[in-house]
C-alpha positions as CSV (number, residue, x, y, z in Angstrom):
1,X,61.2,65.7,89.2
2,X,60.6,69.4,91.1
3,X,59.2,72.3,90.3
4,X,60.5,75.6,90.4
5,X,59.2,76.0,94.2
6,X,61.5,72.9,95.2
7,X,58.8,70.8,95.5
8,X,59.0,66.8,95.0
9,X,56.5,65.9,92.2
10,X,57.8,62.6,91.6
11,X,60.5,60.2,92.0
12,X,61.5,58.5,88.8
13,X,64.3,57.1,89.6
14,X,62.9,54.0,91.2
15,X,61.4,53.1,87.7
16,X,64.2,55.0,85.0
17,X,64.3,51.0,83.6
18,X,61.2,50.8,83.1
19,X,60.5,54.2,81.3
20,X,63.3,53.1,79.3
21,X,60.9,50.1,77.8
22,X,57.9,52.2,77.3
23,X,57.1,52.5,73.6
24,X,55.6,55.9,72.3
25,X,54.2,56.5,69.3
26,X,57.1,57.7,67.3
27,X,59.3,54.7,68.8
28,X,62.7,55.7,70.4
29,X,62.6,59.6,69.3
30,X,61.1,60.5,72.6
31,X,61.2,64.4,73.3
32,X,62.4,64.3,76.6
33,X,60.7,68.3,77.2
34,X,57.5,67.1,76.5
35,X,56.6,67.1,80.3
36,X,52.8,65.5,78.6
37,X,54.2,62.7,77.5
38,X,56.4,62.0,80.2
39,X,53.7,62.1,83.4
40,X,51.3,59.9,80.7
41,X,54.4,57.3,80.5
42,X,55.1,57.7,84.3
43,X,51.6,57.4,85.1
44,X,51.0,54.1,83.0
45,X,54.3,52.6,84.7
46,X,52.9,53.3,88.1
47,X,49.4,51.7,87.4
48,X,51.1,48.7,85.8
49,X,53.4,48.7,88.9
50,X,50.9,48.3,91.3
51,X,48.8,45.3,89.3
52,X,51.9,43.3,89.2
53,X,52.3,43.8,93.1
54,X,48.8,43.2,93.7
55,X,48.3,40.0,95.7
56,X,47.4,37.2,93.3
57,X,45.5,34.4,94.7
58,X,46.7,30.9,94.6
59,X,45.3,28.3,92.8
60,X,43.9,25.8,95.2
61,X,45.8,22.0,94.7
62,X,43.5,19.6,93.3
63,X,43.2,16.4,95.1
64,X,44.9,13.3,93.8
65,X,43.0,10.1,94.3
66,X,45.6,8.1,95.7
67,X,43.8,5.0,94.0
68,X,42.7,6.3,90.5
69,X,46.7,7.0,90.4
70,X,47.8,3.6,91.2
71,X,45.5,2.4,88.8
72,X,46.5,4.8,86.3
73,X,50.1,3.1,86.4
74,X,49.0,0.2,85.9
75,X,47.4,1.3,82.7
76,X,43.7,0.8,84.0
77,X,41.8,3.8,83.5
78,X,40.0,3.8,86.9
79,X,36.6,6.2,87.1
80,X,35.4,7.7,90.7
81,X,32.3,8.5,91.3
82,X,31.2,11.6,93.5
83,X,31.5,11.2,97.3
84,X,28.0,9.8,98.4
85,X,27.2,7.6,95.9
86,X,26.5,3.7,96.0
87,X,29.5,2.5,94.1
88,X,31.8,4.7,95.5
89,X,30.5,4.4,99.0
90,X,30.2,0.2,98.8
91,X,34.1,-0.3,96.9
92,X,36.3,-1.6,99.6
93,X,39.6,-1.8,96.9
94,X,42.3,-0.4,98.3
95,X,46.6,-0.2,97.5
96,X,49.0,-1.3,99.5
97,X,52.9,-0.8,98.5
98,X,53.3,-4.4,99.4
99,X,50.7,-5.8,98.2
100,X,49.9,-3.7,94.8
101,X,46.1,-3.2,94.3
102,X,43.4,-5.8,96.1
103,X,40.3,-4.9,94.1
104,X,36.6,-5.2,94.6
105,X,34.8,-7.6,92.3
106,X,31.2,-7.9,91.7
107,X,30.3,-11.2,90.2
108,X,27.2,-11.8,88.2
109,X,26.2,-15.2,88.1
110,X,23.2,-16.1,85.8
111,X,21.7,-18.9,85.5
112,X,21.5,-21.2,82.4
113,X,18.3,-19.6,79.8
114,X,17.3,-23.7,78.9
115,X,13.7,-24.4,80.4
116,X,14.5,-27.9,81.5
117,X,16.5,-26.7,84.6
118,X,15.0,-22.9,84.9
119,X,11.7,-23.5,84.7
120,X,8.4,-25.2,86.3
121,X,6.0,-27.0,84.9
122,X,3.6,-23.9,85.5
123,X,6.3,-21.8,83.1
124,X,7.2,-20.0,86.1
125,X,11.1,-19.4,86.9
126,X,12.6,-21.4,89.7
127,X,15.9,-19.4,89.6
128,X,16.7,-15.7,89.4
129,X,18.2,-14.4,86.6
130,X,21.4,-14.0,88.1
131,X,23.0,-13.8,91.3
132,X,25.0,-11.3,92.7
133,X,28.4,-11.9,94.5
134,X,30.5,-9.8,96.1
135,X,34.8,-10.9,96.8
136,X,37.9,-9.4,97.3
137,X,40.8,-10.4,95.0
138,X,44.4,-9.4,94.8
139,X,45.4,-7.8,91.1
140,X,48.4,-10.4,91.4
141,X,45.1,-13.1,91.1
142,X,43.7,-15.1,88.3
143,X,40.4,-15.3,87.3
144,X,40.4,-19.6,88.4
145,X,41.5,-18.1,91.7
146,X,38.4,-16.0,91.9
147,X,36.0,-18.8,91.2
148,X,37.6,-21.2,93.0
149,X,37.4,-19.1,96.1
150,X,33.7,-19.1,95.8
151,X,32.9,-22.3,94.2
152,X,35.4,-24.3,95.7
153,X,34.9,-25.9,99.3
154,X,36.4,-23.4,101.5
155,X,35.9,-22.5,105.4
156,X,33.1,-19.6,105.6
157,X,31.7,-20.1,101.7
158,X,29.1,-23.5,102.2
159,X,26.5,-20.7,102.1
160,X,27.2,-19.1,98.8
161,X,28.1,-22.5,97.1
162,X,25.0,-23.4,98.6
163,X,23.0,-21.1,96.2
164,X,26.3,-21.6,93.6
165,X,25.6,-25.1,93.4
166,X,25.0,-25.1,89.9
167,X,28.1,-23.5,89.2
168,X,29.9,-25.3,91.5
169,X,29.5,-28.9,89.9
170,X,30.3,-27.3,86.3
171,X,33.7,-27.7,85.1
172,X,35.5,-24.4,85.0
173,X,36.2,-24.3,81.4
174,X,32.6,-24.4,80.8
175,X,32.5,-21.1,82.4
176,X,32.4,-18.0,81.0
177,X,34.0,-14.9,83.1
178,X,32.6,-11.1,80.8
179,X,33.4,-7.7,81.5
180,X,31.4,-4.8,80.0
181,X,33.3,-2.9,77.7
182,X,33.2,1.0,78.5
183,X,32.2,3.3,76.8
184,X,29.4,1.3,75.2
185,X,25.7,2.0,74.2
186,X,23.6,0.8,76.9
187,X,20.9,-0.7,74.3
188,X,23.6,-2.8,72.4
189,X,26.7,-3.2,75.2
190,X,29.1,-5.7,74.0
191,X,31.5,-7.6,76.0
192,X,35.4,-8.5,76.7
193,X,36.0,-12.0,77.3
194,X,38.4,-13.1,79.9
195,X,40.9,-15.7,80.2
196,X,40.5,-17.8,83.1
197,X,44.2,-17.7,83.3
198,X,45.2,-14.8,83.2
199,X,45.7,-12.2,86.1
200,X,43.2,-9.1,86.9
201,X,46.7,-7.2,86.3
202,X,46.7,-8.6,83.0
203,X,43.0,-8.7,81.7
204,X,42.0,-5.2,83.3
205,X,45.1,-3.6,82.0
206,X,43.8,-1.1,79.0
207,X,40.2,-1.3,80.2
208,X,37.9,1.5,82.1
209,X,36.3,0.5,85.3
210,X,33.7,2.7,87.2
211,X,34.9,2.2,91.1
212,X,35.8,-1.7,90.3
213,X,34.8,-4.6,88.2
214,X,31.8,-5.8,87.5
215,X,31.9,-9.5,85.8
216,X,29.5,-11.6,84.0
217,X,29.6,-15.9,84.9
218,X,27.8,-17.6,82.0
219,X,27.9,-20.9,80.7
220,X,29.3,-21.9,77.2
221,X,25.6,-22.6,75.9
222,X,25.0,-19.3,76.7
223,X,27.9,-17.0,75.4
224,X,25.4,-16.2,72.2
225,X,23.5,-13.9,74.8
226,X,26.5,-11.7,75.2
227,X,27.7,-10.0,72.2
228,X,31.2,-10.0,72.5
229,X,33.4,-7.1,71.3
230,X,36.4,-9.5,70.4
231,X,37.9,-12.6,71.4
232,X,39.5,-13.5,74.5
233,X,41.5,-11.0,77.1
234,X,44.5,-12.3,77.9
């Protein structure tokens, strides 16, 4: 546009599209003299010009946890905890494209509830309740495998079969290997039973971990203390 003195006002031509899409109030019967409307439609065109060439900042990429992933497709729904904290800081499992998944498991053992092996004379208990284990175990593993690494006689282990003695002369079917089942209420947990047989592939397929497993070594006499959610995990 000029004005009568030849002097530019605007140039519309860089936006004559746009104009074109502009919707007044009485719809495509624009009167093209009425210079109010036109600088009103110009002037919104020009506004909405310069938001959409306003910089936009990028969304920053959210870290994938190489691990929780891995886990992930293997249908295990894998939980981290924030950077600092125990569980996090102390679980060594870790993926290898060769190897698959080697995880971290925490072995409870406890100790039998009958008085005739627990207790003194005095009523006093000889044994802890349980006893804590740590190993490493391959996802490609069975659960035997796992025991018998500890239990069995192996180069490096005669201190923890030592204090596994009692589990270590049981038969293996008399023990019972439990995972907690998660989500659960913490005054009434129940439990998944595994089968000594099976893989950690197989059993922790389907299941949530927090950082890696946690599993509970009972004997048969003993299952009653561990409500169990339903029967055996193949």
């Amino acid at each position: 546009l000029q004005s009568r003195k030849g002097k530019s006002i605007i140039d519309i031509s860089l936006i004559a599209d746009e104009v074109r899409e502009v919707d007044f109030e009485d719809d495509m019967n624009v009167d093209t003299q009425d210079s109010s409307q036109k600088n009103n439609a110009i002037n919104g065109l020009l506004g909405n010009k310069q938001q959409r060439t306003a910089a936009v900042p990028l969304r920053k990429k959210e870290a994938v946890d190489h691990l929780t992933r891995q886990a992930e497709l293997g249908g295990i729904f894998l939980l981290r905890m924030p950077q600092g904290m125990g569980r996090r800081a102390s679980n060594t499992t870790k993926f290898s494209k060769k190897n698959g998944i080697t995880w971290k498991v925490e072995f409870n053992f406890h100790f039998p509830s009958y008085s005739a092996i627990t207790k003194q004379e005095n009523g006093e208990s000889k044994l802890p309740k349980f006893l804590r284990v740590e190993s490493e175990m391959n996802e490609n593993s069975t659960w035997l495998d796992a025991l018998s690494k500890l239990l069995d006689v192996h180069p490096g282990n005669s201190a923890i079969r030592s204090q596994l003695k009692m589990f270590a002369n049981e038969r293996r079917e008399k023990l019972v290997m439990l995972m907690k089942r998660l989500p659960c209420s913490s005054a009434a947990p129940q439990y998944l039973q595994f089968d000594p047989n099976a893989t950690l592939k197989e059993s922790l397929k389907g299941r949530t971990i927090i950082e890696f497993p946690t599993v509970e070594v009972i004997f048969e006499a003993d299952k009653g203390r561990f409500p169990l959610f339903i029967g055996v995990v193949s």
